[in-house]
PASEBA-1860 file (N, C-alpha, C; in nm, 3 decimals):
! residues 292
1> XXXXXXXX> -5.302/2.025/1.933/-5.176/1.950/1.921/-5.179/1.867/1.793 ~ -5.016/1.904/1.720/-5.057/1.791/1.601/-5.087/1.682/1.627 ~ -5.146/1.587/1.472/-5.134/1.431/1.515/-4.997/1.392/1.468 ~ -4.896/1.421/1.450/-4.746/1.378/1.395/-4.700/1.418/1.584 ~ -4.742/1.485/1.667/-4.672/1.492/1.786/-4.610/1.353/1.843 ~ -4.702/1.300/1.903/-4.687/1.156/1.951/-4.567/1.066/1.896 ~ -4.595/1.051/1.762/-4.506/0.915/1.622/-4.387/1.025/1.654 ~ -4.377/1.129/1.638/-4.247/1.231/1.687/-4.185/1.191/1.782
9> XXXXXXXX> -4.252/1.201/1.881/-4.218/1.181/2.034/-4.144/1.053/2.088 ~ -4.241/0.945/2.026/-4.201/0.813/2.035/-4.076/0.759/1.921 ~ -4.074/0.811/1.843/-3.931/0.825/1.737/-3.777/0.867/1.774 ~ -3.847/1.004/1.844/-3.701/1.054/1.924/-3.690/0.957/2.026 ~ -3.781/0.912/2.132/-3.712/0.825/2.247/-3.707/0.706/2.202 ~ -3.721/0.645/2.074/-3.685/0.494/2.053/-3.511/0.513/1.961 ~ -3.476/0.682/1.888/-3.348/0.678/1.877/-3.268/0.693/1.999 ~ -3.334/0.808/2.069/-3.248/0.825/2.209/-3.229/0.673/2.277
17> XXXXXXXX> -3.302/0.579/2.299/-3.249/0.475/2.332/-3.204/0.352/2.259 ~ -3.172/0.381/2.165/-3.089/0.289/2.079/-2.943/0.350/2.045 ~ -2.940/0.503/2.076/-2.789/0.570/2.088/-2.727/0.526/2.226 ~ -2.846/0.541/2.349/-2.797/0.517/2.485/-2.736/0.360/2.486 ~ -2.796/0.262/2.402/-2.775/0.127/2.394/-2.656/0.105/2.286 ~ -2.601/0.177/2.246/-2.492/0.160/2.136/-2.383/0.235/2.243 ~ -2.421/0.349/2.307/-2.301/0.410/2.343/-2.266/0.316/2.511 ~ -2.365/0.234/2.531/-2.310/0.131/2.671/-2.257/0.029/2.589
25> XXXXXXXX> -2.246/-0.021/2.507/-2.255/-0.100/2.453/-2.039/-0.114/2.415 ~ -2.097/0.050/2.298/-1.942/0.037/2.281/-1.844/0.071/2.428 ~ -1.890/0.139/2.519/-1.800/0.158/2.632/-1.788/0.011/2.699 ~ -1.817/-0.094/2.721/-1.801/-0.186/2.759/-1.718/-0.290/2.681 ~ -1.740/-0.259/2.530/-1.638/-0.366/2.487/-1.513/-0.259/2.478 ~ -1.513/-0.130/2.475/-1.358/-0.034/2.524/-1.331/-0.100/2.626 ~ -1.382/-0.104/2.738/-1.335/-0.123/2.875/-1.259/-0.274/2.891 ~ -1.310/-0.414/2.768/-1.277/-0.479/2.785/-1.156/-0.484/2.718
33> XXXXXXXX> -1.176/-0.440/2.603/-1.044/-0.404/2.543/-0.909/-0.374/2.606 ~ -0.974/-0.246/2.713/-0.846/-0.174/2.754/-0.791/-0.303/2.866 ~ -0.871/-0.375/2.956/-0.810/-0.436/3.046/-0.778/-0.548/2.981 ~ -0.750/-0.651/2.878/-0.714/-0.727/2.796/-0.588/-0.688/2.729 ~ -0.597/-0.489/2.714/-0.443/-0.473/2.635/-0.368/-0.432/2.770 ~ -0.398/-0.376/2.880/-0.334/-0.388/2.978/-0.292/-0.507/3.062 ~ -0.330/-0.645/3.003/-0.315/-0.747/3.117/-0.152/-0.782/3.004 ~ -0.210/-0.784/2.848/-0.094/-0.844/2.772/0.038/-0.765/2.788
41> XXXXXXXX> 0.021/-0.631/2.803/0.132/-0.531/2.791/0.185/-0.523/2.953 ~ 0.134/-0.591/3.048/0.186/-0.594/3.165/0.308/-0.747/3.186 ~ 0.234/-0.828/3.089/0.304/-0.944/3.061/0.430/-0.914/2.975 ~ 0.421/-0.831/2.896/0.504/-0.753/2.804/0.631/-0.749/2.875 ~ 0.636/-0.630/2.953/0.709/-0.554/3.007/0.739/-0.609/3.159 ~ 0.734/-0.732/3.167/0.742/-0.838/3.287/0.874/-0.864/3.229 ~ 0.846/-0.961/3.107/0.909/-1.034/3.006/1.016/-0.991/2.969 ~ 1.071/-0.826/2.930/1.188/-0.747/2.927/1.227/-0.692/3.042
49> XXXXXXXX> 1.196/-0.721/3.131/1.197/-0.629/3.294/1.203/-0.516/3.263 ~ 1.105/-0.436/3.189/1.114/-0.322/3.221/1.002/-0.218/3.318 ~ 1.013/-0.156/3.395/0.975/-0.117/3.517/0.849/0.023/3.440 ~ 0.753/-0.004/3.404/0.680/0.081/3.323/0.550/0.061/3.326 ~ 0.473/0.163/3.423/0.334/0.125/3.437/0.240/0.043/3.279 ~ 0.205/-0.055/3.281/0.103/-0.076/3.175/0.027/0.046/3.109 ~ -0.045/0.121/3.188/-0.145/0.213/3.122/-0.042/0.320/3.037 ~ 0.052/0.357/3.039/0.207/0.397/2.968/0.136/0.378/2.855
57> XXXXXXXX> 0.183/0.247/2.830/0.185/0.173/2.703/0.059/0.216/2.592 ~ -0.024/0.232/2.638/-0.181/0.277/2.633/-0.200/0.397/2.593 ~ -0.110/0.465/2.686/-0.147/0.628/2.665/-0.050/0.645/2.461 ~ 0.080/0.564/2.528/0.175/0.589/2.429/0.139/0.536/2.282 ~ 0.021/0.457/2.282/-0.024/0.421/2.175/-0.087/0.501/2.083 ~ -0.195/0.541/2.212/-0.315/0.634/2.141/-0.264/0.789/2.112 ~ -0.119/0.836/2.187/-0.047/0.936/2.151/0.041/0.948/1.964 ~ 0.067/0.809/2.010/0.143/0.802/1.887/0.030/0.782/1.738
65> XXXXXXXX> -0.098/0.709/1.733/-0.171/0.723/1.632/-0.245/0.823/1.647 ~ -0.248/0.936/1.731/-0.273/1.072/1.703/-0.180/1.129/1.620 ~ -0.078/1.142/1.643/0.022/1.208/1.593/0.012/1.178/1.466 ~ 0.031/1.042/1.401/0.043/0.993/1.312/-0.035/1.040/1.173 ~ -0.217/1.059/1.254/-0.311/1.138/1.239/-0.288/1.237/1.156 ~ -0.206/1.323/1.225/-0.234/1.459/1.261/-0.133/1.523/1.138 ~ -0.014/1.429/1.145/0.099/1.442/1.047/0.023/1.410/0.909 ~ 0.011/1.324/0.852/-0.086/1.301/0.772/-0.185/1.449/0.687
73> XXXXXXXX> -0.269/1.442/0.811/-0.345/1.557/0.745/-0.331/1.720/0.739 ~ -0.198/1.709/0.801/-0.070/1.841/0.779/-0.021/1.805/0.665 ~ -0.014/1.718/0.607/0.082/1.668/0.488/-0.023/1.696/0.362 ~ -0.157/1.646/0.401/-0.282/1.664/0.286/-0.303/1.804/0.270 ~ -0.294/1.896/0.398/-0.318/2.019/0.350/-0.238/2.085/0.308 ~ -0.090/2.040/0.264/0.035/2.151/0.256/0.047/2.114/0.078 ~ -0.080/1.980/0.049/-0.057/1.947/-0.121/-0.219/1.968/-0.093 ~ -0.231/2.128/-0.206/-0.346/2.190/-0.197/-0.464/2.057/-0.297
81> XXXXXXXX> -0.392/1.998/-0.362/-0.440/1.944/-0.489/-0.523/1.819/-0.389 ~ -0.479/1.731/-0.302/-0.522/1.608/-0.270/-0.639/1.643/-0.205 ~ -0.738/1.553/-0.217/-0.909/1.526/-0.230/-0.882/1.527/-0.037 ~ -0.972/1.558/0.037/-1.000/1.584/0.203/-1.047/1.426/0.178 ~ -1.147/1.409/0.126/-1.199/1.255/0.159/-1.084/1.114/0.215 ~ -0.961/1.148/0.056/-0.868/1.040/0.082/-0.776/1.090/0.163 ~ -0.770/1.227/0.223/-0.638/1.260/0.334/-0.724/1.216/0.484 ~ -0.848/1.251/0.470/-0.926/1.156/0.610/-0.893/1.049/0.642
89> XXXXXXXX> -0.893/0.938/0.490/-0.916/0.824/0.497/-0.774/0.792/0.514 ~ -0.680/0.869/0.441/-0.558/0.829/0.473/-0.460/0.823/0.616 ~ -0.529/0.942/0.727/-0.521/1.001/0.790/-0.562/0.882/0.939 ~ -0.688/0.860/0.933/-0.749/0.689/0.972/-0.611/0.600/0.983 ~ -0.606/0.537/0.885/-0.512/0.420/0.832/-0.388/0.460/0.899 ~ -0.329/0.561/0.890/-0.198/0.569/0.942/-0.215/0.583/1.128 ~ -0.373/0.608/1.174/-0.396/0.599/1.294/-0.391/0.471/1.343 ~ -0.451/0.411/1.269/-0.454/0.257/1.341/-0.354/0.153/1.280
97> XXXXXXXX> -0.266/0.166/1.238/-0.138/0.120/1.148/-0.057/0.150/1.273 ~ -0.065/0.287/1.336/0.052/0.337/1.423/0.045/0.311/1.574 ~ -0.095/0.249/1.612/-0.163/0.211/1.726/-0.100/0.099/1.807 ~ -0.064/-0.016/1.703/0.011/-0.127/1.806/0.148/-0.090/1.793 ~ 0.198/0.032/1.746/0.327/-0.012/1.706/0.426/-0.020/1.888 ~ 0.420/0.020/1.968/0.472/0.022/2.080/0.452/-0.120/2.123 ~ 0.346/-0.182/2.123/0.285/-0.317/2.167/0.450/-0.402/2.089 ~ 0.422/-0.332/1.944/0.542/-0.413/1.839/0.655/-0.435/1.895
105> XXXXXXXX> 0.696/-0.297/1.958/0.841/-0.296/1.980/0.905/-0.357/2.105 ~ 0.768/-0.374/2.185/0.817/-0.464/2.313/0.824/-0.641/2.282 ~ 0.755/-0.654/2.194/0.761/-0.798/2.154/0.878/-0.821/2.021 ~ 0.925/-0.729/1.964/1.077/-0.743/1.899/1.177/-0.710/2.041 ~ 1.182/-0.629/2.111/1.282/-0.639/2.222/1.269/-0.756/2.299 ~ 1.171/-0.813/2.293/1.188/-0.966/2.375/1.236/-1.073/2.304 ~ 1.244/-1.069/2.144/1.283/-1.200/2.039/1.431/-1.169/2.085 ~ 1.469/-1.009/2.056/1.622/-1.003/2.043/1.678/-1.051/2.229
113> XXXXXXXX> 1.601/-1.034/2.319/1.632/-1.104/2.397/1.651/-1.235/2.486 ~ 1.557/-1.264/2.397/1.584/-1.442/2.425/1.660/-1.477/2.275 ~ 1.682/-1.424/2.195/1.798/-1.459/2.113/1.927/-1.478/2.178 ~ 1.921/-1.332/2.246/2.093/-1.333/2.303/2.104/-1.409/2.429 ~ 1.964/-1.446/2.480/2.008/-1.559/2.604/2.021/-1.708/2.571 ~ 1.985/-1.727/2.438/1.986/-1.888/2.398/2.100/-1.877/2.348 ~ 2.194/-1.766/2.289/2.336/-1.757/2.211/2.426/-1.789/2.381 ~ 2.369/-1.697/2.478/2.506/-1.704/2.594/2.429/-1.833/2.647
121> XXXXXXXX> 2.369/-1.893/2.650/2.288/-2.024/2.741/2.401/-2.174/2.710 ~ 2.472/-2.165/2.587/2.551/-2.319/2.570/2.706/-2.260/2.689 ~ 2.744/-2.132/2.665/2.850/-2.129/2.765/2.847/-2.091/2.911 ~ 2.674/-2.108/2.947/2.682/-2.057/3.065/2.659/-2.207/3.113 ~ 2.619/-2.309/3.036/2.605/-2.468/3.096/2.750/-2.563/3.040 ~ 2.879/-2.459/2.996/2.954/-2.559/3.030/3.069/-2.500/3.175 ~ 3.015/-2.391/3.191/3.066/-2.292/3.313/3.001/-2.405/3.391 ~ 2.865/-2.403/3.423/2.797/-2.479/3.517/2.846/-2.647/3.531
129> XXXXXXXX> 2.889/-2.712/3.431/2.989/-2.801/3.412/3.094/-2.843/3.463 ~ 3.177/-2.756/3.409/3.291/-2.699/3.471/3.304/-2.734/3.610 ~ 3.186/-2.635/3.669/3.166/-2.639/3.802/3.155/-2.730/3.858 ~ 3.091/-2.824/3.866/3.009/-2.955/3.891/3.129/-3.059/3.931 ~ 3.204/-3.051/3.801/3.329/-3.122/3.806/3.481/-3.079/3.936 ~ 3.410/-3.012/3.968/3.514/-2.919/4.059/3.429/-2.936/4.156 ~ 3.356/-2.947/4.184/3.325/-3.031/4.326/3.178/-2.915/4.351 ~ 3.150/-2.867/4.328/3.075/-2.789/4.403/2.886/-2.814/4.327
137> XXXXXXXX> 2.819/-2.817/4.442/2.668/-2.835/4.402/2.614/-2.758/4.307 ~ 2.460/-2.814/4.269/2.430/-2.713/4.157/2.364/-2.589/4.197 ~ 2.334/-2.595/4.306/2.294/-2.419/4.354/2.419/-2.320/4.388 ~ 2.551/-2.360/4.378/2.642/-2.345/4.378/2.721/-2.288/4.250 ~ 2.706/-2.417/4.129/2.687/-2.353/4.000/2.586/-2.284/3.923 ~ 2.456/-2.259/3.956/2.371/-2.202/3.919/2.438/-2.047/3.994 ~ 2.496/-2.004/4.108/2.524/-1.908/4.157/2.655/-1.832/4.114 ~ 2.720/-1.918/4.054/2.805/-1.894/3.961/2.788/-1.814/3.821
145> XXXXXXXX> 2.671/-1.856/3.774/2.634/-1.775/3.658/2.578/-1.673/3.699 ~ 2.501/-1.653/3.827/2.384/-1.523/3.831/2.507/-1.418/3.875 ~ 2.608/-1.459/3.918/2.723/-1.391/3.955/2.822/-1.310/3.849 ~ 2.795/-1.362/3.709/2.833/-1.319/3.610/2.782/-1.147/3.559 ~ 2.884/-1.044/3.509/2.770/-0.925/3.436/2.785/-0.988/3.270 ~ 2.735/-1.059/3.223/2.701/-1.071/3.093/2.529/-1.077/3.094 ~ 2.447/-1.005/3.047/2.318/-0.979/3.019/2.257/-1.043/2.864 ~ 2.191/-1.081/2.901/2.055/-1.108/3.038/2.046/-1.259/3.049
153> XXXXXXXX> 2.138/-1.320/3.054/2.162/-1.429/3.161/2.188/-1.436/3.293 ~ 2.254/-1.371/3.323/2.301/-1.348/3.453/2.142/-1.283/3.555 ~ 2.118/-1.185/3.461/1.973/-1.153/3.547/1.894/-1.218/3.555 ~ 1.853/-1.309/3.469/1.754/-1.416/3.459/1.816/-1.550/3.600 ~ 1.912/-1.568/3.585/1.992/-1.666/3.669/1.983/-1.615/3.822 ~ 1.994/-1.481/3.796/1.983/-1.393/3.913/1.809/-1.402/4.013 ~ 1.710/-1.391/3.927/1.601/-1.403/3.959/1.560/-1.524/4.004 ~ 1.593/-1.630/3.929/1.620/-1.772/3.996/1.713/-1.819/4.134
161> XXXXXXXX> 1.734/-1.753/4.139/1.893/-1.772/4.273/1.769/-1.701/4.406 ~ 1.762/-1.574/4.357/1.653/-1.506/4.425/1.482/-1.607/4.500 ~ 1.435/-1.680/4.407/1.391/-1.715/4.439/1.408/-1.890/4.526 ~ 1.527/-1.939/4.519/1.547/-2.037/4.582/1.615/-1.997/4.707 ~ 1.684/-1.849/4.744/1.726/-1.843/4.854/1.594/-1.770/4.962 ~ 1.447/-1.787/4.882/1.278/-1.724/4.944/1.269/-1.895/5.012 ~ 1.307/-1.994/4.952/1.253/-2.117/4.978/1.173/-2.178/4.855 ~ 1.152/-2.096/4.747/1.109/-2.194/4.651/1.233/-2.354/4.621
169> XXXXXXXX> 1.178/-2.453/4.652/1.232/-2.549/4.559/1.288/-2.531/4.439 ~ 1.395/-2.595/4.417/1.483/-2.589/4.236/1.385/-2.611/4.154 ~ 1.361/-2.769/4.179/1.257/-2.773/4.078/1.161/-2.660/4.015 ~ 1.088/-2.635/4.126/1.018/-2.558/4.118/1.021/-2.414/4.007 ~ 1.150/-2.364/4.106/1.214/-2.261/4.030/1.226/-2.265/3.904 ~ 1.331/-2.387/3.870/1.369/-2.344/3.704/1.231/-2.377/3.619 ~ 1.114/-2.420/3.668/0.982/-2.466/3.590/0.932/-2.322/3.622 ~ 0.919/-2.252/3.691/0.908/-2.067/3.702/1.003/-1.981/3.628
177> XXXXXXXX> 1.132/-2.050/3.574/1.203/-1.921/3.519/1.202/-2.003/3.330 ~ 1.148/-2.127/3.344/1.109/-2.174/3.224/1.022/-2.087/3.136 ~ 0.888/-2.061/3.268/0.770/-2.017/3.267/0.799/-1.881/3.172 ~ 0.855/-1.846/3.231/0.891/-1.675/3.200/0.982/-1.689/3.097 ~ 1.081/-1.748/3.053/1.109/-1.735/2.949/1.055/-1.752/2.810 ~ 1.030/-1.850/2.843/0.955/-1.925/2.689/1.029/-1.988/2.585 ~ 1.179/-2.030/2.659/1.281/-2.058/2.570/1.304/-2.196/2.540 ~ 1.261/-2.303/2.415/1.282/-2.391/2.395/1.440/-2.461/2.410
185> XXXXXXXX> 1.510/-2.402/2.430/1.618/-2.395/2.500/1.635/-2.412/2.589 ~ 1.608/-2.354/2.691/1.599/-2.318/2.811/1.525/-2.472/2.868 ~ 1.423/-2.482/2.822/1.341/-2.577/2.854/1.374/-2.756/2.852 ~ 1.513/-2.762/2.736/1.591/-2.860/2.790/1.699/-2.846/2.883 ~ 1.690/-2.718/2.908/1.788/-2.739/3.005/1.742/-2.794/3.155 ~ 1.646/-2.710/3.181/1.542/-2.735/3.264/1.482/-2.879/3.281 ~ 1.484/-2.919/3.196/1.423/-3.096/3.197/1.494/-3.158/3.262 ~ 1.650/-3.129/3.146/1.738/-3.247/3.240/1.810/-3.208/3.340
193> XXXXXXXX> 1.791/-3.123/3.390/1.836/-3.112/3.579/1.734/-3.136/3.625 ~ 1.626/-3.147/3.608/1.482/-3.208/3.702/1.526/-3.358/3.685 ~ 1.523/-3.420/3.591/1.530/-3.541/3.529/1.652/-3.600/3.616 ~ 1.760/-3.530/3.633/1.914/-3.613/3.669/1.890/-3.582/3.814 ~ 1.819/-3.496/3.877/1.804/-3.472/3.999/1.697/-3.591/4.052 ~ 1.617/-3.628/3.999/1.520/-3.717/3.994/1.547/-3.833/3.970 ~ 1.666/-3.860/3.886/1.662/-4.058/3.876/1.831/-4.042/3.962 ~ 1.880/-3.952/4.007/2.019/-3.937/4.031/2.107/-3.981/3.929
201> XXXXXXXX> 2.119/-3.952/3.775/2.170/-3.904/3.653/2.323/-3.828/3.678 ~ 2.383/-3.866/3.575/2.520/-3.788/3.588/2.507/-3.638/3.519 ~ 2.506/-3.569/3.678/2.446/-3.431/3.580/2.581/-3.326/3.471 ~ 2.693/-3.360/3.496/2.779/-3.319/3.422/2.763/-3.341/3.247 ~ 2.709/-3.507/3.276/2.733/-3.554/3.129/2.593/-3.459/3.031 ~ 2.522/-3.468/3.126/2.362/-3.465/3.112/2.415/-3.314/3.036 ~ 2.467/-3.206/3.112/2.464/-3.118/3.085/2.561/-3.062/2.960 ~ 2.676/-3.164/2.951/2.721/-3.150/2.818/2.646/-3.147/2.693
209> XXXXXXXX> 2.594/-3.291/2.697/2.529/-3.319/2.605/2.390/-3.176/2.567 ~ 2.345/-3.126/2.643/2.230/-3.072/2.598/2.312/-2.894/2.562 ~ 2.421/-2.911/2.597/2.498/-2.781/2.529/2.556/-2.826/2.442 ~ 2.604/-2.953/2.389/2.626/-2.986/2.222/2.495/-2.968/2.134 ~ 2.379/-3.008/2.195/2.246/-2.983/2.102/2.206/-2.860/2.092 ~ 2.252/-2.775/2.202/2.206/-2.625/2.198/2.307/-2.575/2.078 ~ 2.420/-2.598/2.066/2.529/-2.485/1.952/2.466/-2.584/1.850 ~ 2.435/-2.703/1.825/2.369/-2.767/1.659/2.245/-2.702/1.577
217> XXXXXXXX> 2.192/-2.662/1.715/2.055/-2.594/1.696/2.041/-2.464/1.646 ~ 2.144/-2.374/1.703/2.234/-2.229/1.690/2.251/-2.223/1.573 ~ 2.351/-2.330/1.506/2.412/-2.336/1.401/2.342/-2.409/1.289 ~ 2.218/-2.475/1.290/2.140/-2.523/1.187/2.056/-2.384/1.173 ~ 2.024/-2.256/1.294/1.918/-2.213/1.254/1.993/-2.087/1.212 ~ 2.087/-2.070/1.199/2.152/-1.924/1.145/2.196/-1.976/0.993 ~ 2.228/-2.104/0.971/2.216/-2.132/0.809/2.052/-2.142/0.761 ~ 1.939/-2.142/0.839/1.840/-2.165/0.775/1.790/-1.995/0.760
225> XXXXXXXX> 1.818/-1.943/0.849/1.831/-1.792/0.868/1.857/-1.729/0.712 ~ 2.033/-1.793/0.708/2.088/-1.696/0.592/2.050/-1.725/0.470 ~ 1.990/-1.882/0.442/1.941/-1.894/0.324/1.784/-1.904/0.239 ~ 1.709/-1.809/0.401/1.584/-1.745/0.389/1.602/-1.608/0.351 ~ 1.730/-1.514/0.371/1.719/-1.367/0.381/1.678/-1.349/0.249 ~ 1.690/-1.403/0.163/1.621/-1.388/0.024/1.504/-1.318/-0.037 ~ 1.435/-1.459/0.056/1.282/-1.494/0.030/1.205/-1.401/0.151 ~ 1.267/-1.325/0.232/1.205/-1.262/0.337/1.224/-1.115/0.276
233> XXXXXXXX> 1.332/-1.070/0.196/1.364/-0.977/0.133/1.261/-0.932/-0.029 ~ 1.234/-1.002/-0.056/1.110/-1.054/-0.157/0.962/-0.996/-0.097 ~ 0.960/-1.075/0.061/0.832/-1.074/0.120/0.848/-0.880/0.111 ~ 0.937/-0.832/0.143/0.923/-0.698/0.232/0.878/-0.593/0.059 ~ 0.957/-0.626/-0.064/0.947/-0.571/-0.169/0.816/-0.595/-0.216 ~ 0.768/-0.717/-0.217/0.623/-0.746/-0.270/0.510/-0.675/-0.178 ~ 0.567/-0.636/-0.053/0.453/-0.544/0.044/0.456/-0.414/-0.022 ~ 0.568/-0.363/-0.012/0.612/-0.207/-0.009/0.595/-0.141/-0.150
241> XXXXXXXX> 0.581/-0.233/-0.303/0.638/-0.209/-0.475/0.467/-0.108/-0.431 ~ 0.357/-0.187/-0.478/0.217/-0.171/-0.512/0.247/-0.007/-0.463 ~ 0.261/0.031/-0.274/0.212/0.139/-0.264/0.345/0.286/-0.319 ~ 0.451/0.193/-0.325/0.561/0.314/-0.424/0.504/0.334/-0.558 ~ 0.482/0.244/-0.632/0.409/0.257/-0.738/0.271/0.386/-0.751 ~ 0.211/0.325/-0.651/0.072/0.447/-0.655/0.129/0.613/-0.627 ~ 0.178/0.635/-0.529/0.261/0.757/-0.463/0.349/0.813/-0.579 ~ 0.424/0.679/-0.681/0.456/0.733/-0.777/0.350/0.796/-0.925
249> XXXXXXXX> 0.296/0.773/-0.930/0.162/0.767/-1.020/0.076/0.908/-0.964 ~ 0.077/0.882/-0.870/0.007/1.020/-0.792/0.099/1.205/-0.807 ~ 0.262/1.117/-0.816/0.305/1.250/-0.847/0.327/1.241/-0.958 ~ 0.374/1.149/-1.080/0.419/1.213/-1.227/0.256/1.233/-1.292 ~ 0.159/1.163/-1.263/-0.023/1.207/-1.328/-0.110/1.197/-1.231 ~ -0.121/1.311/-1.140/-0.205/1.328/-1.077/-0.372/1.277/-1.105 ~ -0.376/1.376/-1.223/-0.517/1.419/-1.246/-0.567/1.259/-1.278 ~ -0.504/1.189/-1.381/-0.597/1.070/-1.409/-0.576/0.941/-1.292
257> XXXXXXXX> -0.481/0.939/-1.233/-0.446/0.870/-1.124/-0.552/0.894/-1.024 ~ -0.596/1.048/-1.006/-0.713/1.057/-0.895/-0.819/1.024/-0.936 ~ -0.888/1.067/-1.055/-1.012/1.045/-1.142/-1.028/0.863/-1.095 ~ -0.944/0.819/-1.136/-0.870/0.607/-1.104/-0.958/0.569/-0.964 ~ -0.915/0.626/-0.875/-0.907/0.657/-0.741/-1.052/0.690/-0.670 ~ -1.078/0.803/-0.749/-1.197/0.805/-0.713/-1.346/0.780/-0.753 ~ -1.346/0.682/-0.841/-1.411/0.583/-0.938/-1.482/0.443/-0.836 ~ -1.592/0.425/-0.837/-1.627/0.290/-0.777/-1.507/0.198/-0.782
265> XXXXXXXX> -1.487/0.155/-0.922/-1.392/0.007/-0.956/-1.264/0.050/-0.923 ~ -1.235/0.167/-0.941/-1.076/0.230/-0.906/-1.115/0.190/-0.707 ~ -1.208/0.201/-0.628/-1.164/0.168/-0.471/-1.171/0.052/-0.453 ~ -1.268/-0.032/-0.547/-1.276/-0.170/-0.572/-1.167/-0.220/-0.575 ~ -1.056/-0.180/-0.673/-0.934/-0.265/-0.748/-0.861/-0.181/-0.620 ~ -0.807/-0.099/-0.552/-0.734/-0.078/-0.487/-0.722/-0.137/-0.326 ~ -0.868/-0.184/-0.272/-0.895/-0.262/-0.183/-0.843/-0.435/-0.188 ~ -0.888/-0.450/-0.339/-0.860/-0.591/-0.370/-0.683/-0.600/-0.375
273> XXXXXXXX> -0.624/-0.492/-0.417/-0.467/-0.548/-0.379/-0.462/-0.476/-0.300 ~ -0.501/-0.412/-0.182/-0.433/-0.400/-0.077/-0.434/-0.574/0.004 ~ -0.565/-0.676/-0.016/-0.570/-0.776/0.038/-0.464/-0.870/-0.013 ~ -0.492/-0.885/-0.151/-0.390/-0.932/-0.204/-0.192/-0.936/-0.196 ~ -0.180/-0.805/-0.127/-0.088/-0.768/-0.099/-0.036/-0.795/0.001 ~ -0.155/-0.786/0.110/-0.132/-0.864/0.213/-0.101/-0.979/0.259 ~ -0.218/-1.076/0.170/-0.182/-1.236/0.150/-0.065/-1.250/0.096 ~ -0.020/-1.190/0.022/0.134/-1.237/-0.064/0.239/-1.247/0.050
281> XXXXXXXX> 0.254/-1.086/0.120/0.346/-1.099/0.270/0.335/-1.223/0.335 ~ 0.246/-1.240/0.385/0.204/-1.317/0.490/0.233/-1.452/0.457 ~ 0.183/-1.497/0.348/0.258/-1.586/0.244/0.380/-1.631/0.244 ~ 0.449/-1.564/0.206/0.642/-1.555/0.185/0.688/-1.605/0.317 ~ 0.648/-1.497/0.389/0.670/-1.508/0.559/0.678/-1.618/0.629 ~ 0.543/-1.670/0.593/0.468/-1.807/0.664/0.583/-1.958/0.579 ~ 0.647/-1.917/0.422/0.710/-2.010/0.376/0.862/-2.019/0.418 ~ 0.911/-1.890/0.464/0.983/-1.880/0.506/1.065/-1.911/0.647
289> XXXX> 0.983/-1.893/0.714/0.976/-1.885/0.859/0.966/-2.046/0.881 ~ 1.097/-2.094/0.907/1.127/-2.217/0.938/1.177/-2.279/1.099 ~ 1.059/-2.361/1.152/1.077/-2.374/1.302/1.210/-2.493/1.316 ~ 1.345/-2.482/1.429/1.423/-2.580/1.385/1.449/-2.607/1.508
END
């Protein structure tokens, strides 16, 4: 028997168990992963009521940065000329670029929906007003609105009604449908019917007043809105110029554009403004993006 048998022997089982210890290793932080993106995307789709198993979301992710994949390196092979290395690498990037995008679209369908419930929220509290003044209680006027089809107030109002005719307490309730909204809005409204219910407050006035601050608020933040579209329009050009530029460069001079490219300092300098490029967005964004 050789003498290299043994140092062999003991080589293979000290890689075999340092693969076995990498591959528990990474399955456990997957696993935590997955139940962390399933707890958020269940919160998700709470949040829009939409009726859609979590693991969906999951599948639809890792479907869609396949695809994304796949398109990609159908695209590298149909331009005989482009290098396999950068259609891999390119191929990658558009995988995990395309990975949250579903995650994305449930958290833009929830802005545009508590947009449109803080826009109908000043006339659904002078309805509730209204009411008040006309004699009738506030579970009375709160039933008034859930009674309404204008969406997604009425459903939200609806879910609240729902739960005070289970026996939850008001209080209670609107600090649960606070919960779930997340609407700084919402959340004065919520105060001062706890508040006027609590010191016995004139809840009519109470409730005027916090629907005059709701349309000031409306109307300070759609002028701060229109005289950001600028500078947010800037942000989106200063993301998008760099990689039109390259794509352009790639088709009128290939050859020295790739030689560029595939050069140490050419991945160097193309890494450094992709960061750079990034910071600039994020930048604009962050100057832009005015809380009111």
């Amino acid at each position: 028997m050789s003498s290299s048998f043994f140092p062999a022997l003991f080589a293979l089982a000290a890689i075999t168990l340092a693969a076995l210890a990498l591959i528990d290793s990474a399955w456990y932080l997957a696993e935590r992963y997955r139940g962390r993106y399933l707890k958020e995307a269940r919160t998700e789709l709470d949040d829009v009521l939409i009726q859609i198993p979590p693991a969906r979301i999951l599948d639809l992710s890792l479907a869609l940065s396949a695809l994304c994949a796949i398109i990609v390196v159908l695209v590298a092979a149909a331009l005989e000329s482009f290098a396999w290395e950068w259609a891999m690498a390119a191929a990658l990037a558009a995988g995990v670029a395309a990975f949250p995008v579903p995650r994305l679209a449930l958290k833009a369908i929830r802005r545009r929906r508590l947009h449109k419930f803080n826009l109908q929220l000043e006339d659904a509290l002078g309805m509730m007003s209204g009411a008040l003044k006309a004699g009738f209680s506030i579970n009375q006027a709160l039933e008034e609105i859930s009674e309404l089809d204008i969406h997604p107030i009425a459903v939200e109002f609806r879910l609240l009604m729902q739960e005070i005719r289970l026996g939850v307490p008001l209080d209670q309730a609107l600090e649960n449908m606070n919960r779930r909204l997340e609407s700084d809005d919402f959340e004065l409204v919520a105060t001062a019917i706890i508040t006027a219910r609590q010191t016995g407050g004139e809840l009519t006035t109470v409730l005027e007043r916090v629907a005059g601050l709701i349309r000031e608020r409306v109307r300070i933040a759609a002028k701060v809105r229109s005289q950001t579209a600028m500078g947010r329009l800037q942000a989106l050009i200063i993301g998008v110029m760099p990689f039109l530029l390259l794509a352009g460069m790639l088709y009128i001079s290939p050859e020295p554009t790739r030689m560029f490219l595939d050069s140490p300092l050419g991945m160097i300098a193309l890494a450094v403004v992709v960061v750079l490029v990034v910071l600039g967005f994020l930048t604009i964004r962050r100057i832009t993006s005015i809380e009111v």
